[in-house]
C-alpha positions as CSV (number, residue, x, y, z in Angstrom):
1,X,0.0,0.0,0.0
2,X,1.4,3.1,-1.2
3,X,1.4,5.5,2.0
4,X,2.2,9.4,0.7
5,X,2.2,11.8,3.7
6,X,-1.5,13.0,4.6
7,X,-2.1,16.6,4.3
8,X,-3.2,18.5,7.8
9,X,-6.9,17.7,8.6
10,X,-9.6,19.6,9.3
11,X,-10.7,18.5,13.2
12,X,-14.1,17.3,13.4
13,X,-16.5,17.1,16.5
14,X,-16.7,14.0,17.9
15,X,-19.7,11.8,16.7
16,X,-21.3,14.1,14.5
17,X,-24.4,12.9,12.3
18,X,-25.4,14.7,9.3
19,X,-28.0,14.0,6.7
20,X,-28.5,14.5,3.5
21,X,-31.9,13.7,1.3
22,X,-31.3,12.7,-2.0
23,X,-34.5,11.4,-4.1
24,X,-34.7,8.2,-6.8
25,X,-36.5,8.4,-9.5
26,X,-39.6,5.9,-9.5
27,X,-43.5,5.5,-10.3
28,X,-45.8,4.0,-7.7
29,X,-46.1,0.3,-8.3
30,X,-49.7,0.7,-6.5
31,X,-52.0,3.5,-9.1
32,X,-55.2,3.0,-7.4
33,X,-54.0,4.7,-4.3
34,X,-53.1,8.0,-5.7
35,X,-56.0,8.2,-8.0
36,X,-59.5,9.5,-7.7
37,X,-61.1,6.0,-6.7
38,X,-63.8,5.9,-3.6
39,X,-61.8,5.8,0.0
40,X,-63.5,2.2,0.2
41,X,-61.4,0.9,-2.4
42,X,-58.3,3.0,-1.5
43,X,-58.5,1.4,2.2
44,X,-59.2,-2.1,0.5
45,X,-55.8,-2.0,-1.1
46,X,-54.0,-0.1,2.2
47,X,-55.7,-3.0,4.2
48,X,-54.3,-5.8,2.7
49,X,-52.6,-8.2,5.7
50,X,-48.6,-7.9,6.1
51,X,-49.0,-12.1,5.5
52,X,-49.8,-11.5,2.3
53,X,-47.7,-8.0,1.6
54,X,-44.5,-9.9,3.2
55,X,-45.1,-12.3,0.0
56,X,-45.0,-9.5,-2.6
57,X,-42.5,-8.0,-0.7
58,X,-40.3,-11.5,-1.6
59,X,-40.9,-10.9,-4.8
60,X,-39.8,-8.0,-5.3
61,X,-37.2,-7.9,-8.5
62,X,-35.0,-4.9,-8.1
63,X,-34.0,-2.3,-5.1
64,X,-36.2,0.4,-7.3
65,X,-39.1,-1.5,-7.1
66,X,-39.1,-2.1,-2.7
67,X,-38.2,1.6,-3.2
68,X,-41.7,2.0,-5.3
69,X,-43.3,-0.4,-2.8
70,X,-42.3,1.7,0.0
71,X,-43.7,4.8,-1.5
72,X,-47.3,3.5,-1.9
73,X,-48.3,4.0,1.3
74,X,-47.9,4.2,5.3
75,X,-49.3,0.7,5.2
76,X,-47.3,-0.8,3.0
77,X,-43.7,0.9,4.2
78,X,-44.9,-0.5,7.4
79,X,-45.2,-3.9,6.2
80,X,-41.4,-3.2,5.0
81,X,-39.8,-3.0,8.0
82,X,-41.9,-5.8,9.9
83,X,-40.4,-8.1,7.0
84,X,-39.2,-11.1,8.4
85,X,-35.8,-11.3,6.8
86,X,-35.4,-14.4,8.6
87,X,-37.8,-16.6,7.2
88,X,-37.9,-14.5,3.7
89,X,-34.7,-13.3,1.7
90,X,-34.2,-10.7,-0.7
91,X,-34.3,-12.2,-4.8
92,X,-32.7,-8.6,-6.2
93,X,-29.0,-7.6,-6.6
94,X,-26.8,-5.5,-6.0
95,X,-26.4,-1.8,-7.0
96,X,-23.5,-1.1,-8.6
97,X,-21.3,1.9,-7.3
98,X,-19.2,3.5,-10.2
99,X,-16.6,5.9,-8.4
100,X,-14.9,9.1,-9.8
101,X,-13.7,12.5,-9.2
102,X,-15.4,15.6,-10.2
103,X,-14.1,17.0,-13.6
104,X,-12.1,19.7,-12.6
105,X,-9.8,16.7,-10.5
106,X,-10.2,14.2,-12.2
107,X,-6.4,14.3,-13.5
108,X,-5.4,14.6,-10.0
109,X,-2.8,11.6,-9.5
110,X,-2.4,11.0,-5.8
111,X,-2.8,8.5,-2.8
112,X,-5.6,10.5,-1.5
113,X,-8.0,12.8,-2.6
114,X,-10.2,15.5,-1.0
115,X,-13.5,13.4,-0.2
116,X,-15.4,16.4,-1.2
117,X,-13.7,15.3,-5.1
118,X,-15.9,12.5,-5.6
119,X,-18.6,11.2,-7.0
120,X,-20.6,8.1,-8.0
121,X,-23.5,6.6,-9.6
122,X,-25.4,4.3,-8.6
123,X,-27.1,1.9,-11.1
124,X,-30.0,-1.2,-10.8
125,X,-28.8,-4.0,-12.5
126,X,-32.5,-4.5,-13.4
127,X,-33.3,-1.1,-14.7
128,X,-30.1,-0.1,-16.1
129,X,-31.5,3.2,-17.3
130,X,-32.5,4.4,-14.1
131,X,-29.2,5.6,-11.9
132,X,-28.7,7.9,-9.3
133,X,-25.7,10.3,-8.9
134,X,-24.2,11.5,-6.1
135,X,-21.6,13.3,-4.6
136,X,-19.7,12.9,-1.7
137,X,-20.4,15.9,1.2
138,X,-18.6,19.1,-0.4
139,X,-18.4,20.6,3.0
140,X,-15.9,17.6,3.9
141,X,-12.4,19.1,3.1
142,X,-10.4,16.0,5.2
143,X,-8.3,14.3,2.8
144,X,-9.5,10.2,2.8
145,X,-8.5,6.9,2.8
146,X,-10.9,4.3,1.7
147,X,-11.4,1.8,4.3
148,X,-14.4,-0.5,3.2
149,X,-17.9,-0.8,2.6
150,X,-20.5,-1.9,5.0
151,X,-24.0,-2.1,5.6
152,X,-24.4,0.7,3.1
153,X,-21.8,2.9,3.9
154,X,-18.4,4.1,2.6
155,X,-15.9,4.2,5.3
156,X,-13.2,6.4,5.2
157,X,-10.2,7.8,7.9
158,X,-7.5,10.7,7.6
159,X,-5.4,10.1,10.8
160,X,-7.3,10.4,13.9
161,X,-10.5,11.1,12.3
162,X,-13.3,9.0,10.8
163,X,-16.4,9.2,8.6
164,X,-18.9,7.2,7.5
165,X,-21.1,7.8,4.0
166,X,-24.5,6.2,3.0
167,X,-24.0,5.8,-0.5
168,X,-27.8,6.4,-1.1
169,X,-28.9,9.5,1.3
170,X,-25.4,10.9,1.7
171,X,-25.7,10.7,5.7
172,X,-22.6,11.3,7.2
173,X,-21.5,9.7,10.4
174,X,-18.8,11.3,12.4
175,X,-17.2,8.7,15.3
176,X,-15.0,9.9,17.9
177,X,-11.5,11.2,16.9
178,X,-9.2,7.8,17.3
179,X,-5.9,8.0,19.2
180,X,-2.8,6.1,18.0
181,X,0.6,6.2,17.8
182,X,2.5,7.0,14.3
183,X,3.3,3.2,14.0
184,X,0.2,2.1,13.8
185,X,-1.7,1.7,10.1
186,X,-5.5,1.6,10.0
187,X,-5.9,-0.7,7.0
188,X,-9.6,-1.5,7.4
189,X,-13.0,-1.7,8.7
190,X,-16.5,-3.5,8.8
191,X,-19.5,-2.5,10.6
192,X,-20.9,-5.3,12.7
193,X,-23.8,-4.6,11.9
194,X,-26.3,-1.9,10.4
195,X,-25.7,1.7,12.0
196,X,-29.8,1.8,12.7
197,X,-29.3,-1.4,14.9
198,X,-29.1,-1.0,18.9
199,X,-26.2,-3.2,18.9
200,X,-24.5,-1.8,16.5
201,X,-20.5,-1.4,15.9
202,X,-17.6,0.1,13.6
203,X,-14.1,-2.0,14.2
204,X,-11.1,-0.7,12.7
205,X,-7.8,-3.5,11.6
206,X,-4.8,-2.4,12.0
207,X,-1.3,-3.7,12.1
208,X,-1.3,-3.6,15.8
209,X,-4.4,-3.2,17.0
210,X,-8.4,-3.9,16.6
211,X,-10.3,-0.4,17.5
212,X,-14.2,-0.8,18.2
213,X,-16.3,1.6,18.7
214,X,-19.9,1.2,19.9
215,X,-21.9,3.4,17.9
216,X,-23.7,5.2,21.1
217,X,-20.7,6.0,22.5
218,X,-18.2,8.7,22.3
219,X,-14.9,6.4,23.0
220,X,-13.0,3.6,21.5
221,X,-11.5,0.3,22.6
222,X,-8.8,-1.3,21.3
223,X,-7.7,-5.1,21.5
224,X,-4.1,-6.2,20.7
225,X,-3.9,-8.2,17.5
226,X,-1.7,-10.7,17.0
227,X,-1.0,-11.2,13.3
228,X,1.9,-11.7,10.5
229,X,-0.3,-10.1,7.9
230,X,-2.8,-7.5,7.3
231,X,-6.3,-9.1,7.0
232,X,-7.3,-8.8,3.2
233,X,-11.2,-9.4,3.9
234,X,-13.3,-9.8,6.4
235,X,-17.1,-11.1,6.3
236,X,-20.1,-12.4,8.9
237,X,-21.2,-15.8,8.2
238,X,-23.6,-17.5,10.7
239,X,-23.1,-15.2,13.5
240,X,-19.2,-15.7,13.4
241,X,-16.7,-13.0,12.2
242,X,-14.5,-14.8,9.1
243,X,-11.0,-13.3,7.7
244,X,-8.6,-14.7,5.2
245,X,-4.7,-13.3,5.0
246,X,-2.1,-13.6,2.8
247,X,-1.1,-16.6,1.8
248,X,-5.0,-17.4,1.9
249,X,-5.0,-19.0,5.8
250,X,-8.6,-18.5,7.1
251,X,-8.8,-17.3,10.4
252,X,-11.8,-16.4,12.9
253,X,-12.1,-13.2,14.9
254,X,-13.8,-12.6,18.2
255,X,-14.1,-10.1,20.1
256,X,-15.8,-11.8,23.6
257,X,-15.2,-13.0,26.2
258,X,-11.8,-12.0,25.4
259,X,-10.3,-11.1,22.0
260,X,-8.9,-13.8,19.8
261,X,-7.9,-14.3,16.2
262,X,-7.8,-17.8,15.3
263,X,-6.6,-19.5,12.2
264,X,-8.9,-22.1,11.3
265,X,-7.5,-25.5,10.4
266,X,-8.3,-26.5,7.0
267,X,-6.9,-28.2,4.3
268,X,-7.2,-28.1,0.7
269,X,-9.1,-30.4,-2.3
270,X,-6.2,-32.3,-4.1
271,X,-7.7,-30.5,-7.2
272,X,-8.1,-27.1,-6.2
273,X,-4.6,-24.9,-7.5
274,X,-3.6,-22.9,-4.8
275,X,-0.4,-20.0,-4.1
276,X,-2.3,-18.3,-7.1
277,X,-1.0,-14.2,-7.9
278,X,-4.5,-12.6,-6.5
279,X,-5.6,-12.4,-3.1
280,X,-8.8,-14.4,-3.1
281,X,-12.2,-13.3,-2.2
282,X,-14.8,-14.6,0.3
283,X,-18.7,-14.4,-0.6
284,X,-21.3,-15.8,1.8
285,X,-23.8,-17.7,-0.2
286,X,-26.8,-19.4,1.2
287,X,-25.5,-20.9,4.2
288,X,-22.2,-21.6,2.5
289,X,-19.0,-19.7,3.0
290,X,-17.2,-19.7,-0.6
291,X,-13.7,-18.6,-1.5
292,X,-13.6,-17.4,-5.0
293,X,-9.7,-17.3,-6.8
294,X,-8.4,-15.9,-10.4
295,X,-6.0,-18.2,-11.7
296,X,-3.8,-16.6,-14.1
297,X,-1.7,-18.7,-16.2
298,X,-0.8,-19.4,-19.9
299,X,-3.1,-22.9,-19.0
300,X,-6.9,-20.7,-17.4
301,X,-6.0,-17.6,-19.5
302,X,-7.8,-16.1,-16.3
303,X,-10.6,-18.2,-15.2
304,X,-12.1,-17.8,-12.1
305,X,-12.2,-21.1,-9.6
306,X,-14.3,-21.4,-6.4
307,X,-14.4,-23.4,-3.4
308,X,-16.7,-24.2,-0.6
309,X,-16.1,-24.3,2.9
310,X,-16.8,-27.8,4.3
311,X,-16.5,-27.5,8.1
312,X,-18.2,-30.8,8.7
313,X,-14.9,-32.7,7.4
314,X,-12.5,-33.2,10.1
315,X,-10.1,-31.2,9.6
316,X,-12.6,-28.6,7.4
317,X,-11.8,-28.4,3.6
318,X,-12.1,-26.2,1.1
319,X,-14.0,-28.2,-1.9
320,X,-13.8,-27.0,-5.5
321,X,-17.2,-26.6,-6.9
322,X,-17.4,-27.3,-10.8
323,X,-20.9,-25.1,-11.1
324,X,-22.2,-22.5,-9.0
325,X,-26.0,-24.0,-10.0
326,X,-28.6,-21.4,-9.6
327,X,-26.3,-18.9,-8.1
328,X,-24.4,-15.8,-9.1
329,X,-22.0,-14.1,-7.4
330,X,-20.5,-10.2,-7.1
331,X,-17.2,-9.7,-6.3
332,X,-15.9,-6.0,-5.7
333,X,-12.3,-4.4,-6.8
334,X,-11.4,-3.8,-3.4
335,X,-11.2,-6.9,-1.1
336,X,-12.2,-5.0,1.3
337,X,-15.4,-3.7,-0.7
338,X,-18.4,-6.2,-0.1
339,X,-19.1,-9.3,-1.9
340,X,-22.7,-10.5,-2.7
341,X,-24.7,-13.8,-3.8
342,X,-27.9,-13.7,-5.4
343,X,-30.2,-17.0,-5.7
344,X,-32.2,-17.5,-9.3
345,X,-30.9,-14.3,-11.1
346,X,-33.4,-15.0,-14.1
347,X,-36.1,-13.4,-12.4
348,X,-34.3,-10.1,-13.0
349,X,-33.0,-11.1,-16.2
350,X,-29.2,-12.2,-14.5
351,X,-27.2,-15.2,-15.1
352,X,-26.9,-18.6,-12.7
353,X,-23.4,-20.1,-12.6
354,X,-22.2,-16.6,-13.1
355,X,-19.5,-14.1,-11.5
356,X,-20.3,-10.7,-12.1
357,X,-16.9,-8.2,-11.9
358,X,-17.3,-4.4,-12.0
359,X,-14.6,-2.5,-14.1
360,X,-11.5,-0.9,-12.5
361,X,-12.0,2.3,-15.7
362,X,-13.7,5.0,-14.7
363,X,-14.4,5.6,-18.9
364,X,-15.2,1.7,-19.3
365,X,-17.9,1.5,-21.6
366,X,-18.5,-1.3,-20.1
367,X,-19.3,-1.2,-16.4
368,X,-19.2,-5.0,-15.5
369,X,-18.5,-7.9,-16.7
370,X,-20.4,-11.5,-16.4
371,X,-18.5,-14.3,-16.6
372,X,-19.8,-17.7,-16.6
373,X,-17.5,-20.2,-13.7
374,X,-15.4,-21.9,-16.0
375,X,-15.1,-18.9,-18.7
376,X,-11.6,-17.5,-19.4
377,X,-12.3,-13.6,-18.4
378,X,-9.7,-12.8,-21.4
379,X,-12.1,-14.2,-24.1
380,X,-14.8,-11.5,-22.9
381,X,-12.0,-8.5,-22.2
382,X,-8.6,-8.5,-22.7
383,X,-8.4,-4.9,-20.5
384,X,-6.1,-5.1,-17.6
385,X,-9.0,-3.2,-15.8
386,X,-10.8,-6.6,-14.7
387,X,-7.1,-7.9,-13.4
388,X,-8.3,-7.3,-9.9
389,X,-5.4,-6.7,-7.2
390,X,-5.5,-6.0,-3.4
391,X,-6.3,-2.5,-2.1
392,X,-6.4,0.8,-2.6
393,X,-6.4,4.1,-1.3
394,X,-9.2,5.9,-3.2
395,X,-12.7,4.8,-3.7
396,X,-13.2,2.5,-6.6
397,X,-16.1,0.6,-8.1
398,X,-17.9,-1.6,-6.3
399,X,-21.3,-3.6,-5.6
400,X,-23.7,-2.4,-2.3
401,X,-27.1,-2.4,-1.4
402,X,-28.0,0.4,0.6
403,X,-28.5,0.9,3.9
404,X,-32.6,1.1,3.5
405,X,-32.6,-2.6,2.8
406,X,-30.8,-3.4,6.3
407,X,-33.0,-1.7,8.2
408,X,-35.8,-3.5,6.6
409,X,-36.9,-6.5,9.4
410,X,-35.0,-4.7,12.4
């Protein structure tokens, strides 16, 4: 990681929250309710039970449409957030982030870059036409580091101070200014879980140290970490906290009763190729953990290779699977940047047995990529902006769903 000298930063009170409206584009899905029917049918329709809107609401093919569905009426938003996400799961995809700078910077050529430079759009997959651009808050001079996306939000840090973006609303979150020494290198974060949740916290990776913070509080606590290597991802899978490192050991964090990072023992499938020239990624699909690799030789030409982790073998494995079946997955640039699975992709016109790859070119005509397991990526592109390589300072593309569909079933 290339680390130029920050410029001096503008302080920042401590936990600060600021919010910003933005507006999608949408039509009601619902007419009848905003027309000139009789109240009795308007109520008919605003009556219906949450049993049955919780089954539409499953239905549901694209983040635009639950925002439509939301929209309809007090009912119906209602029915929203009492959706039980535990019995039901979302059948949409992700949005897709494409980052940038403002014209007037965008030659600039540096490690970091004032937040207030950039900018984004964010597209539906479904209804490609439709995308919403924002910009970061202009009125946020700190120069940033990119840390991660979670839950929804862009997480950034310039020294002792952090923010935290919704990528849809432009909500800023200020935490409490963080205290180290100069050897110590905040390389990422993760929230635990959404920023609307009671129990909700940011933890910050370091060299040295894991920082947490618990949203409602004005203080941080740091844990001692024990580790050779940076962590290059970190994800929740059935209420555990997962992390692979370089060379690709898997390791488990906790945080209670006392901290601990463990590395998990597991071996590999005799006909998995492993010690490969990119750091791996981990997507959480179904109730399976899955580690997805680019092999790069004359031999794959760039095919992508993906194995499951098995943790009922003793030791636990990592199995190649030949086909991802009715599944596609969305891996981001950054390994840091969250990864996505999305069951039966036909219903909004994706691809099963896919891997869908944004594009590192901000002036890619083509944003993404979808390459079938088994593909060569090469024989679809041969631009070096899908050869997809550790981390980096500044905001690049990525996949996210927004912070409204957390909150939905809390």
């Amino acid at each position: 990681m290339n680390d130029a000298p920050l410029p001096r930063c503008t302080p920042a009170p401590d936990c600060v929250r600021e919010v910003v409206v933005a507006e999608w584009p949408s039509k009601k899905i619902c007419h009848c309710l905003v027309s000139t029917s009789a109240s009795s049918e308007h109520r008919v329709w605003a009556d219906l039970p949450d049993s049955l809107l919780h089954l539409i609401i499953a239905l549901l093919s694209s983040f635009h449409d639950l925002l439509a569905f939301i929209g309809t009426c007090h009912s119906w938003r209602a029915a929203v957030f009492s959706f039980p996400s535990s019995i039901y799961a979302f059948v949409f995809p992700p949005l897709h982030l494409k980052a940038g700078l403002r014209r007037a910077n965008w030659h600039c050529n540096t490690s970091y870059n004032l937040l207030s430079n950039y900018k984004w759009h964010l597209c539906d997959l479904v209804r490609t036409n439709l995308s919403l651009r924002r910009s970061a808050p202009r009125n946020t001079p700190n120069y940033m580091r990119y840390l991660g996306c979670s839950y929804g939000h862009l997480i950034f840090s310039c020294v002792e101070h952090l923010l935290l973006v919704d990528v849809y609303t432009g909500t800023k979150v200020k935490p409490p200014k963080l205290h180290t020494n100069s050897d110590c290198v905040i390389d990422s974060a993760i929230l635990m879980a959404p920023l609307s949740s009671s129990n909700s916290c940011l933890l910050l990776f370091s060299n040295l140290f894991i920082f947490q913070w618990q949203v409602v509080t004005n203080s941080w606590t740091d844990y001692p970490l024990v580790s050779e290597h940076f962590l290059i991802q970190i994800v929740l899978f059935k209420g555990q906290m997962f992390a692979i490192d370089f060379p690709q050991t898997l390791k488990t964090i906790s945080l209670a009763p006392q901290p601990n990072v463990q590395e998990v023992d597991v071996v590999w499938g005799e006909d998995i190729v492993v010690g490969l020239n990119y750091d791996p990624w981990l997507v959480v699909c179904g109730d399976m953990l899955l580690m997805v690799d680019l092999v790069d030789d004359l031999i794959s030409n760039g095919t992508f290779q993906v194995s499951r982790f098995d943790s009922s073998a003793e030791p636990a494995k990592w199995t190649k699977m030949e086909k991802l079946e009715n599944w596609a997955l969305f891996i981001s640039l950054d390994r840091r940047s969250p990864t996505f699975s999305c069951m039966n992709p036909e219903i909004w016109g994706g691809k099963s047995n896919c891997i869908y790859v944004p594009s590192a070119s901000k002036d890619s005509d083509e944003p993404w990529i979808v390459v079938e397991l088994g593909q060569a990526v090469y024989s679809i592109t041969r631009s070096d902006s899908y050869i997809l390589e550790g981390k980096s300072n500044q905001l690049e593309s990525l996949w996210v769903l927004p912070s409204l569909v957390y909150g939905v079933g809390q």
